[in-house]
C-alpha positions as YAML, in Angstrom:
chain: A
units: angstrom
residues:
- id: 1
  name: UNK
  ca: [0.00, 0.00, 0.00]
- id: 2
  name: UNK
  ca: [1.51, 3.32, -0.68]
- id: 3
  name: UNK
  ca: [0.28, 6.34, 1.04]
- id: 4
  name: UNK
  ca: [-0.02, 9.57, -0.85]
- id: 5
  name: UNK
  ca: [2.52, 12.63, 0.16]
- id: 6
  name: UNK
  ca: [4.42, 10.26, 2.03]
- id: 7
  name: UNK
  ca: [7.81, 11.89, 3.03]
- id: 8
  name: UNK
  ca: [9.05, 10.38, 6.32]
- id: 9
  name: UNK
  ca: [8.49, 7.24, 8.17]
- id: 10
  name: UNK
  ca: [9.18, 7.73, 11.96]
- id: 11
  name: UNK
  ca: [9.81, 4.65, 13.85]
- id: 12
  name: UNK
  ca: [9.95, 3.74, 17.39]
- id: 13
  name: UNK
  ca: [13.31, 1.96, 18.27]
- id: 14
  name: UNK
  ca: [13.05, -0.99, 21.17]
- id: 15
  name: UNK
  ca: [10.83, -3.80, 19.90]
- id: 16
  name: UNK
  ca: [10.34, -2.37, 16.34]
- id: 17
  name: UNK
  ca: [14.02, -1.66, 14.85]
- id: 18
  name: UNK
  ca: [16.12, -3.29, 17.78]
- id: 19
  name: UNK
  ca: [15.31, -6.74, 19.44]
- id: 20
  name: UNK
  ca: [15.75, -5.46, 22.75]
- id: 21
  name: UNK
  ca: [12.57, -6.20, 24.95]
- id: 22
  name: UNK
  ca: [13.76, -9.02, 26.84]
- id: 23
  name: UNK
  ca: [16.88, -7.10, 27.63]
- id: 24
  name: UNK
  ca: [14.38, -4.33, 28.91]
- id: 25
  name: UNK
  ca: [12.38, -6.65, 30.85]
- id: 26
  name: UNK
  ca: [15.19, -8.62, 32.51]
- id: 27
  name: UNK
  ca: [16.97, -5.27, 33.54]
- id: 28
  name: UNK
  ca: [13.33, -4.04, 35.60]
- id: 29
  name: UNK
  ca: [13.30, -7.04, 37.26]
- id: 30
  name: UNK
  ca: [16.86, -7.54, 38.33]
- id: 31
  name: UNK
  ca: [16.90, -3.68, 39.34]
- id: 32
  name: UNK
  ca: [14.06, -4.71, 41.31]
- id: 33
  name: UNK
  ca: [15.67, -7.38, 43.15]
- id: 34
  name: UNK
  ca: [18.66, -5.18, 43.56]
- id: 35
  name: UNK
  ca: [16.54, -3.07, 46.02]
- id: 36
  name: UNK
  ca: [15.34, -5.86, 47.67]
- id: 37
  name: UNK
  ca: [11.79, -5.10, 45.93]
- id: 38
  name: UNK
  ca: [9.44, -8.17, 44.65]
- id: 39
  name: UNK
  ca: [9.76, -7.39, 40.20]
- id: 40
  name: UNK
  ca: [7.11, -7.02, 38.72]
- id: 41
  name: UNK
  ca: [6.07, -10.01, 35.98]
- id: 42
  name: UNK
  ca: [7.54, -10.30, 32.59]
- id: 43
  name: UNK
  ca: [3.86, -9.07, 31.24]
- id: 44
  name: UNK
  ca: [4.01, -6.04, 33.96]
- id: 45
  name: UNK
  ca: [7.55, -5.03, 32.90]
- id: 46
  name: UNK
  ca: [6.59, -5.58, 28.71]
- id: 47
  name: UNK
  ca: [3.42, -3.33, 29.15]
- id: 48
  name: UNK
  ca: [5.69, -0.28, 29.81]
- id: 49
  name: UNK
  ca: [7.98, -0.28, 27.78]
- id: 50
  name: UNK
  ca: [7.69, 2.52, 25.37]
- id: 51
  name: UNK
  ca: [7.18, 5.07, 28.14]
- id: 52
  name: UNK
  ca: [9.71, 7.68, 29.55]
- id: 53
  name: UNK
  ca: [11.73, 5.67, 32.18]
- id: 54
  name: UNK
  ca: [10.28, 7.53, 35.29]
- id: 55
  name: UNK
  ca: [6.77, 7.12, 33.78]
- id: 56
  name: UNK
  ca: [7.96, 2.98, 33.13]
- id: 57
  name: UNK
  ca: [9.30, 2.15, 36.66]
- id: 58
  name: UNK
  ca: [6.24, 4.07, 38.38]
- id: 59
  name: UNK
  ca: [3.85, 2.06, 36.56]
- id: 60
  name: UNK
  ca: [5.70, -1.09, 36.68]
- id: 61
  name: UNK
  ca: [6.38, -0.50, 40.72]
- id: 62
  name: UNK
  ca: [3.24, 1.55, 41.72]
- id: 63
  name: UNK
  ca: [3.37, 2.72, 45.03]
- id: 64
  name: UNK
  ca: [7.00, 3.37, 46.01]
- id: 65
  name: UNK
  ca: [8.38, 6.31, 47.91]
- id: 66
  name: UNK
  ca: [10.40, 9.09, 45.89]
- id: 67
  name: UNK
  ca: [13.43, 8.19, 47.38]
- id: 68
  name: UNK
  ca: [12.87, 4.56, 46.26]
- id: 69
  name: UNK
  ca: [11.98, 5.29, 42.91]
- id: 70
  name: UNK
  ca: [14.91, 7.74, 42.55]
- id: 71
  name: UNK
  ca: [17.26, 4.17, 43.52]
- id: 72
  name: UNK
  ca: [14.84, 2.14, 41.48]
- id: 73
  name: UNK
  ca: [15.56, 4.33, 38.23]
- id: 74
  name: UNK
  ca: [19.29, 4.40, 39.10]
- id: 75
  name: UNK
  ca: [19.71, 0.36, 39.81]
- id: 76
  name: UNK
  ca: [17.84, 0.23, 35.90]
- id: 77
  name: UNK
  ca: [20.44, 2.57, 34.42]
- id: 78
  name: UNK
  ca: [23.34, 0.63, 35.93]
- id: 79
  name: UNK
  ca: [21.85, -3.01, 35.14]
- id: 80
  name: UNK
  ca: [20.66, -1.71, 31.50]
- id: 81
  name: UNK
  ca: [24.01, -0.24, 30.46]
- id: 82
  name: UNK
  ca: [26.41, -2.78, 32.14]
- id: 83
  name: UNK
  ca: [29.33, -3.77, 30.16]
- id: 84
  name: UNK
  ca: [28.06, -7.61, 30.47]
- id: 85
  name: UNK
  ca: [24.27, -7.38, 28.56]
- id: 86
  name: UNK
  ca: [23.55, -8.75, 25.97]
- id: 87
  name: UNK
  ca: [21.01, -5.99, 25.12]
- id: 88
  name: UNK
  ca: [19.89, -7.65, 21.39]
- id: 89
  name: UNK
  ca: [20.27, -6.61, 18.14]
- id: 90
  name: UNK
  ca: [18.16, -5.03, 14.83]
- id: 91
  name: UNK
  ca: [15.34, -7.13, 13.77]
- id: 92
  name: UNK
  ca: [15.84, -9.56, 10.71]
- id: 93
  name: UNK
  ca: [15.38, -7.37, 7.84]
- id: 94
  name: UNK
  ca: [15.36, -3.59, 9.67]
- id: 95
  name: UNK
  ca: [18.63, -2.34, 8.11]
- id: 96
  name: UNK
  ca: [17.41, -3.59, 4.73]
- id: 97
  name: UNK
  ca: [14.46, -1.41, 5.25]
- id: 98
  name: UNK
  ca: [16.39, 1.13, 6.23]
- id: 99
  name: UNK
  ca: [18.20, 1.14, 3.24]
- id: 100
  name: UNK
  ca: [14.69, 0.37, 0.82]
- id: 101
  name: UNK
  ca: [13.41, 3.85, 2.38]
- id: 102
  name: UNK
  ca: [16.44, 5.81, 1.57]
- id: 103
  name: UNK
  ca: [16.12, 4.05, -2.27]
- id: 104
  name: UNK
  ca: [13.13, 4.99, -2.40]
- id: 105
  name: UNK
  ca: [13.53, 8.61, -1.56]
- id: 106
  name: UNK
  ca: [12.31, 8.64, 1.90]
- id: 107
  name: UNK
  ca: [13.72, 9.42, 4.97]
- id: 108
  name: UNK
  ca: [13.64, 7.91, 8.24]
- id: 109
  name: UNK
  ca: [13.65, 9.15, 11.84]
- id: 110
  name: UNK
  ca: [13.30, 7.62, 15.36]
- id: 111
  name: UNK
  ca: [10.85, 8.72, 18.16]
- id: 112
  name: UNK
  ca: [11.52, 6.77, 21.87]
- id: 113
  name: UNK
  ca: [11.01, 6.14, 25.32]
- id: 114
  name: UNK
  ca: [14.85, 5.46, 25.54]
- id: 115
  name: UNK
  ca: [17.01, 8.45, 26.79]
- id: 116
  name: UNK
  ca: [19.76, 9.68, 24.96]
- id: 117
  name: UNK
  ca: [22.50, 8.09, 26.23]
- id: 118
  name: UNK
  ca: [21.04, 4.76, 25.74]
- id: 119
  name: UNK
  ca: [19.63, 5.47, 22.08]
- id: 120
  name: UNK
  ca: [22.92, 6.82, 20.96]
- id: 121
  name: UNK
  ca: [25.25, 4.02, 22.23]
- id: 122
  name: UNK
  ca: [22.49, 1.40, 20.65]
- id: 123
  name: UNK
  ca: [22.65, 3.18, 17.31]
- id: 124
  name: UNK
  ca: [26.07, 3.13, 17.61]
- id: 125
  name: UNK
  ca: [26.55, -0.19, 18.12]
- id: 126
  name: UNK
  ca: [24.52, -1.26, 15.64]
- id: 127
  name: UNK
  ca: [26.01, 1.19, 13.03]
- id: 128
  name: UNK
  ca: [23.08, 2.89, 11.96]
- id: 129
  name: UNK
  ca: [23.68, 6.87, 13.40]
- id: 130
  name: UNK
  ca: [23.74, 7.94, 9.64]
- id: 131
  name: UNK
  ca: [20.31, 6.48, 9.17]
- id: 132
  name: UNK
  ca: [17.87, 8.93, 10.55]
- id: 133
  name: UNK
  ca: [17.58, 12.23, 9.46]
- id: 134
  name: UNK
  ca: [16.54, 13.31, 13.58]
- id: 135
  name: UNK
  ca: [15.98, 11.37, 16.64]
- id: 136
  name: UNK
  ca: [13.95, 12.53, 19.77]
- id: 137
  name: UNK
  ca: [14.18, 10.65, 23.28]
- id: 138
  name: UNK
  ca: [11.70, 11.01, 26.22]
- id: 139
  name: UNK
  ca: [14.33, 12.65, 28.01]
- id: 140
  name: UNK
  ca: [14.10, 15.39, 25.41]
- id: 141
  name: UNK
  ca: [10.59, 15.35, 25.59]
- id: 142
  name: UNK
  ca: [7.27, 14.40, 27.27]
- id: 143
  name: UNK
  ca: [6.38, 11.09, 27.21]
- id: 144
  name: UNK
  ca: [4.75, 8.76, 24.97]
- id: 145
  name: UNK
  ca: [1.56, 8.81, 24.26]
- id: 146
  name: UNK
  ca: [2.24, 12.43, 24.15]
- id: 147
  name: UNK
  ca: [2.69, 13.70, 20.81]
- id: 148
  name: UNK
  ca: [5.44, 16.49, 21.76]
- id: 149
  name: UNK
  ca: [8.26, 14.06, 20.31]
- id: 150
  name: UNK
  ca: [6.48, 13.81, 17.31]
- id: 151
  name: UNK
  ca: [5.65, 17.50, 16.97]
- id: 152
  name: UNK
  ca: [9.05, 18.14, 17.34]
- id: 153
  name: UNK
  ca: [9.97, 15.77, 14.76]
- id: 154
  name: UNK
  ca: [7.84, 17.41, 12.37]
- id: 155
  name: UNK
  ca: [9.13, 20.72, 13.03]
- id: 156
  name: UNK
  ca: [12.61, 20.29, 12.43]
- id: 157
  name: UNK
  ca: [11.88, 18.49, 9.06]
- id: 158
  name: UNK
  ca: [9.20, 20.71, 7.95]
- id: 159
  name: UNK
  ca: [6.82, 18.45, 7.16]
- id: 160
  name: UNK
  ca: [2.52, 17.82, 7.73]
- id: 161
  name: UNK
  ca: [1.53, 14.97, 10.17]
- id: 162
  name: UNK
  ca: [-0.52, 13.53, 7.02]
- id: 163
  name: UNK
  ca: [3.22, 13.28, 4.89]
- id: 164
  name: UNK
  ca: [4.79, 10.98, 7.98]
- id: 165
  name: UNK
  ca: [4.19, 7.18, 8.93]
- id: 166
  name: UNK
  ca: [4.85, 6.65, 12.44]
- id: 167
  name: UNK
  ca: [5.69, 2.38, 12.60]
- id: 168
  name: UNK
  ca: [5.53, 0.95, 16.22]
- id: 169
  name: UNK
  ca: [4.96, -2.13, 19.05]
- id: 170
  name: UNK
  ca: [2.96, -0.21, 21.27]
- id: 171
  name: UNK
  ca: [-0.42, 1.50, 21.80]
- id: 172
  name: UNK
  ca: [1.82, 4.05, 23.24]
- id: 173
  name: UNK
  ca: [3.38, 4.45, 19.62]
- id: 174
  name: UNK
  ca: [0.03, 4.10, 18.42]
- id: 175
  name: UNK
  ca: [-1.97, 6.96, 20.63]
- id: 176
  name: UNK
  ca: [0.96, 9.07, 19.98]
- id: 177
  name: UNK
  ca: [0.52, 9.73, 16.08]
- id: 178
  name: UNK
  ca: [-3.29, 9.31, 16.41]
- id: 179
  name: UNK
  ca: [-3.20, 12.46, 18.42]
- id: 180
  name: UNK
  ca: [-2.05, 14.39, 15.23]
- id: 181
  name: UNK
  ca: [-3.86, 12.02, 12.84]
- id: 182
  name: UNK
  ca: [-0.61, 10.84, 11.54]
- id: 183
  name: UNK
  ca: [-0.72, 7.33, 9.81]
- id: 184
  name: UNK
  ca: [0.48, 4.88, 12.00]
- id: 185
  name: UNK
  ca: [1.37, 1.17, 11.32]
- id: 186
  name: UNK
  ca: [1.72, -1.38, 13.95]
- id: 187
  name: UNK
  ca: [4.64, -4.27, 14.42]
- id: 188
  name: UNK
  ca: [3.33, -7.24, 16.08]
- id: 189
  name: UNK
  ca: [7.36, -9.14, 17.71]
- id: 190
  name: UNK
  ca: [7.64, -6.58, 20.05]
- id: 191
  name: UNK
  ca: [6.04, -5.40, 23.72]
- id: 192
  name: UNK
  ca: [2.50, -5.37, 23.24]
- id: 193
  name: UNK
  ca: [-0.04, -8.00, 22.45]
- id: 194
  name: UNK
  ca: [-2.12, -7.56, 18.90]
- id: 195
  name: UNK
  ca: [-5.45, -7.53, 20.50]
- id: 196
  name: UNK
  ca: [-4.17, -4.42, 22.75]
- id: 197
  name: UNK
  ca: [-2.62, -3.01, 19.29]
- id: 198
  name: UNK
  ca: [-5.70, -3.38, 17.22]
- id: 199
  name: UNK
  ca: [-7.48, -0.84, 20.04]
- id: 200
  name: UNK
  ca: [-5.43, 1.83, 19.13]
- id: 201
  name: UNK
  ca: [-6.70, 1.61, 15.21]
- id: 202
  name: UNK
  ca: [-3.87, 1.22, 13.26]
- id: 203
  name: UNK
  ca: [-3.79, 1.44, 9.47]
- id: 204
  name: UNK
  ca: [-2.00, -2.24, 9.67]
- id: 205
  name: UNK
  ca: [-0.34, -4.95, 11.96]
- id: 206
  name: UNK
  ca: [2.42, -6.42, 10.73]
- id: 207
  name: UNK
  ca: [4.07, -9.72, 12.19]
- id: 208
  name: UNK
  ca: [7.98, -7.88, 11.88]
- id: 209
  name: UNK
  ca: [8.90, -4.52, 10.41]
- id: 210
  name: UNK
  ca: [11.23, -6.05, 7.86]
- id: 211
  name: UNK
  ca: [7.28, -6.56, 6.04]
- id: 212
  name: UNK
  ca: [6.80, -2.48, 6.10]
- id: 213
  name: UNK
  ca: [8.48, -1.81, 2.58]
- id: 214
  name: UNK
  ca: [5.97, -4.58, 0.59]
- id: 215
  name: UNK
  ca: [2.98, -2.69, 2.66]
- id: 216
  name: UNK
  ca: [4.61, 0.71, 1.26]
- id: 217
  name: UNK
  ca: [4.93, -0.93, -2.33]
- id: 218
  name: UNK
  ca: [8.67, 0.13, -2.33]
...
């Protein structure tokens, strides 16, 4: 399916481009346990990710004091970046969608819960800085499902909501681009469940992003 005007596709980065949920998950539960705190479940610690990471931890650990959550946030940061992760990789087939779009004319640009730091030692390591045209991080902005990050997005390139495809694994992703009626397409490998996708009404689900340029026609 092509979409008319189309000019950018904005993607979300953990559990659309980068396989990098479980990596997520394991790091909320061990921080967690580093604090002597019961984790939450691997389905409690999946259903945040895609928010800002104070937003994440206070909704995966409801309920704790702000001195806690201050540690709690800190104990993530240390157990997420350690030198031992294995924090994942890109998808099977993202970087050759990466390069399809920039054949095809089109650029690409990331929008994420991640903070800087994190996003630009993942792109990094994964080559791919030269890739996007702009990146925005929650710590740049407000959170997911808050548009801002998008908005911003839009401003620096200059373009309409309606010439941009926002492509992510979360309603968060989702509710984000529906808030400026931006086409949004949904990847089905990475946090959240397709039932909970389909709610937020997007244009498609597809099983794994690599799948995104034969939707496009591209």
């Amino acid at each position: 399916m092509k979409l008319e005007q189309l000019q950018l596709v904005i993607f979300d980065w953990d559990g659309t481009l980068m396989d990098s949920t479980g990596h997520i998950v394991a790091s909320i539960q061990a921080a967690a346990q580093d604090l002597g705190l019961s984790p939450p479940s691997e389905a409690k610690a999946r259903s945040v990710i895609g928010l800002s990471l104070d937003r994440a931890l206070s909704t995966a650990m409801p309920g704790l004091s702000p001195e806690t959550a201050r540690a709690f946030a800190l104990a993530y940061r240390e157990r997420y970046l350690a030198e031992d992760r294995d924090e994942g990789a890109l998808y099977p087939g993202a970087g050759a969608l990466l390069d399809q779009l920039d054949a095809a004319g089109l650029w690409s640009a990331v929008a994420t819960g991640k903070g800087r730091v994190g996003l630009d030692r993942a792109m990094r390591e994964m080559g791919v800085e030269a890739r996007f045209v702009v990146t925005r991080c929650a710590d740049e902005s407000r959170s997911k499902p808050h548009p801002q990050m998008l908005e911003d997005i839009l401003t620096f390139t200059g373009l309409e909501a309606t010439q941009a495809l926002m492509v992510g694994d979360t309603s968060y992703d989702l509710d984000m681009a529906r808030a400026l009626n931006m086409p949004a397409v949904a990847v089905c490998e990475g946090a959240h469940e397709p039932k909970r996708l389909r709610e937020s009404r997007p244009m498609a689900l597809l099983d794994h992003v690599g799948q995104l340029a034969d939707w496009l026609g591209i």
